[in-house]
KOLVO-426497 format. One record per residue (C-alpha): residue in three letters; chain; z, y, x. Coordinates in nm, 2 decimals, always signed. Example, Ala and Ser with C-alpha at 12.3 -4.5 7.8 and 13.67 -1.06 7.14 Angstrom:
<nodes>
(node ALA; A; (+0.78; -0.45; +1.23))
(node SER; A; (+0.71; -0.11; +1.37))
</nodes>
This chain:
<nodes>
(node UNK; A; (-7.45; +11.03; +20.34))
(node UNK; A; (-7.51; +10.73; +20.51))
(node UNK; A; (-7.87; +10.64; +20.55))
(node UNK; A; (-8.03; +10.30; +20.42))
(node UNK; A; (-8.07; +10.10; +20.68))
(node UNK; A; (-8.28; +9.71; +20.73))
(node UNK; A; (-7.92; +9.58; +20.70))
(node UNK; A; (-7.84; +9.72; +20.33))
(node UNK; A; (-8.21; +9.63; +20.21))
(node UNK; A; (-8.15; +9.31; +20.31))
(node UNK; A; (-7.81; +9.29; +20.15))
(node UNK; A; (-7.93; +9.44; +19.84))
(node UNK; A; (-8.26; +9.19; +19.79))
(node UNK; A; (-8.03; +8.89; +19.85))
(node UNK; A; (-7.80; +9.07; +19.52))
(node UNK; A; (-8.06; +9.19; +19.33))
(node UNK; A; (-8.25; +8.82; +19.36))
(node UNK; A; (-7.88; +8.61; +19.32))
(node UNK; A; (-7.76; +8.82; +19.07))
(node UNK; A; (-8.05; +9.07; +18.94))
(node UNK; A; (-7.83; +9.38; +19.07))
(node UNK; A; (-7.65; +9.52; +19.36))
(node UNK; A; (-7.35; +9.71; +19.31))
(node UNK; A; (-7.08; +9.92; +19.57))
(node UNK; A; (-6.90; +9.58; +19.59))
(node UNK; A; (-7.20; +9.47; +19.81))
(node UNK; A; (-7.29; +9.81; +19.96))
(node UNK; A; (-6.96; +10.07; +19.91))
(node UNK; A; (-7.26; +10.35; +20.00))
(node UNK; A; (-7.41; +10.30; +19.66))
(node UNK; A; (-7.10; +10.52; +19.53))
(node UNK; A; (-7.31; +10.79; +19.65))
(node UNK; A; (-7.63; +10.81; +19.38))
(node UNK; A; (-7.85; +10.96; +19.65))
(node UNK; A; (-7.79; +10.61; +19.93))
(node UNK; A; (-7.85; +10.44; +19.58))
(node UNK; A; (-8.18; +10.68; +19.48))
(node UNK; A; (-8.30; +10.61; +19.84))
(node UNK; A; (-8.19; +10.25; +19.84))
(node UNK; A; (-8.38; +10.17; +19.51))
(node UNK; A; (-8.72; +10.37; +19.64))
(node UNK; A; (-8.67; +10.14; +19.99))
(node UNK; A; (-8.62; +9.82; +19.78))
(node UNK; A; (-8.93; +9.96; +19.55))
(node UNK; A; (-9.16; +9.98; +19.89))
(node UNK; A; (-9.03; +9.66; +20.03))
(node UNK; A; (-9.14; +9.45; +19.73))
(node UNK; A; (-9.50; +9.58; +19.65))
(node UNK; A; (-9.50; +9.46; +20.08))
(node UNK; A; (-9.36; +9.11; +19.99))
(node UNK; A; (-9.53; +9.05; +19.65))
(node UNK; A; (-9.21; +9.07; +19.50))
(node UNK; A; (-9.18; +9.10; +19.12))
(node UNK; A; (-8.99; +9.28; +18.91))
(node UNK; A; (-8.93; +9.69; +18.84))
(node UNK; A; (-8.66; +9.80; +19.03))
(node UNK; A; (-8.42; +10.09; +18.86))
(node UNK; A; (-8.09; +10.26; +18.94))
(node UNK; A; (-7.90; +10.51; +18.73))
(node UNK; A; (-7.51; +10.60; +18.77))
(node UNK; A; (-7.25; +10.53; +18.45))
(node UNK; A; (-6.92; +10.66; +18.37))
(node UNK; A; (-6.63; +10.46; +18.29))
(node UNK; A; (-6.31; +10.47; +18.15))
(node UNK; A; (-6.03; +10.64; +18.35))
(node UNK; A; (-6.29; +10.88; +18.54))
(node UNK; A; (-6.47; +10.64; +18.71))
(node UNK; A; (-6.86; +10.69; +18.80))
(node UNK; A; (-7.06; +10.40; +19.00))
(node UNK; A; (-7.44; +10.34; +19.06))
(node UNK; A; (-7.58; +10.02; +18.98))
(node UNK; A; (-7.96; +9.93; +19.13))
(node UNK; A; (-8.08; +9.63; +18.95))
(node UNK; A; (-8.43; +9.44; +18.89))
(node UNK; A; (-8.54; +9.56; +18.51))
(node UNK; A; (-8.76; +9.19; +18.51))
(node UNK; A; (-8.40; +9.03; +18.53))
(node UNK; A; (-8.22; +9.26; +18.31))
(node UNK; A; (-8.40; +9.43; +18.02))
(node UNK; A; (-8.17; +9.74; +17.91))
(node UNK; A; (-7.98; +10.01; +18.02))
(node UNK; A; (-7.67; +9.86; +17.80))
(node UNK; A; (-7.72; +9.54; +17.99))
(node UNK; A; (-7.69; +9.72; +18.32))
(node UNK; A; (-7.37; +9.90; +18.24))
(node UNK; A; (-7.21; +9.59; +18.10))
(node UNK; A; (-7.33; +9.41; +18.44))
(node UNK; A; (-7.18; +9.68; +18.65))
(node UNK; A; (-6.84; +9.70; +18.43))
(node UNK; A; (-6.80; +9.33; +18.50))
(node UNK; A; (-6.88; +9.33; +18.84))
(node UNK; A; (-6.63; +9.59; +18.91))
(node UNK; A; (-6.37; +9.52; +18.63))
(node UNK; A; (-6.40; +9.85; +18.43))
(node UNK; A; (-6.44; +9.91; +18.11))
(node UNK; A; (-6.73; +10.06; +17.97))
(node UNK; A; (-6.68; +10.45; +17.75))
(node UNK; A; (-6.66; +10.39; +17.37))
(node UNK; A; (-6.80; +10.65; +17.15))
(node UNK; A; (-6.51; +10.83; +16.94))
(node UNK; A; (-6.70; +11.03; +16.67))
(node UNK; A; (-6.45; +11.31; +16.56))
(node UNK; A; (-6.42; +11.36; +16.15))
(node UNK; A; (-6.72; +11.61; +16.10))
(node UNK; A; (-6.91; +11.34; +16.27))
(node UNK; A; (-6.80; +11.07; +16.04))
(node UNK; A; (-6.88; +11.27; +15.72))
(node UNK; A; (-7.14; +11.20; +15.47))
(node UNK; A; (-7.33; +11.53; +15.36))
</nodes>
């Protein structure tokens, strides 16, 4: 793993302030949920030293085909987890996992 360097926190806070999140199209290391874990307690540390507002939050989601990616984003700028993984799946042009309830799950007891 790569570590988090001033670099990336920079990168990130220019995304996460732009755009409210920071994705692996601005930092390809956040495919890696422990460079996004330690990016989002780096990010955490740098804003309670800059007065910054807002709760940052990261958490990995799977998408359709296989596909897993990490999203870091400012919970002040976007309020849900559902809002998150619709901001990553756009960012990176996935589509989001839908629910298929089999029959027993369908039926009315």
């Amino acid at each position: 793993m790569t570590a988090v360097d001033a670099t990336a926190i920079k990168e990130a806070e220019e995304a996460i302030n732009t755009n409210g999140f920071v994705t692996e199209k601005e930092l390809p290391d956040l495919h890696d949920i422990n460079y996004a874990r330690e990016l989002s307690d780096k990010l955490i540390k740098s804003r309670e030293n800059q007065s910054e507002k807002g709760y940052i939050y990261t958490e990995p989601f799977d998408f359709v085909g296989g596909k897993i990616s990490n999203i870091v984003w400012n919970m002040d700028r976007i309020k849900t987890r559902k809002d998150a993984e619709a901001a990553l799946a756009k960012d990176l042009n996935w589509s989001v996992v839908q629910p298929q309830l089999s029959s027993a799950d369908k039926a009315t007891f």
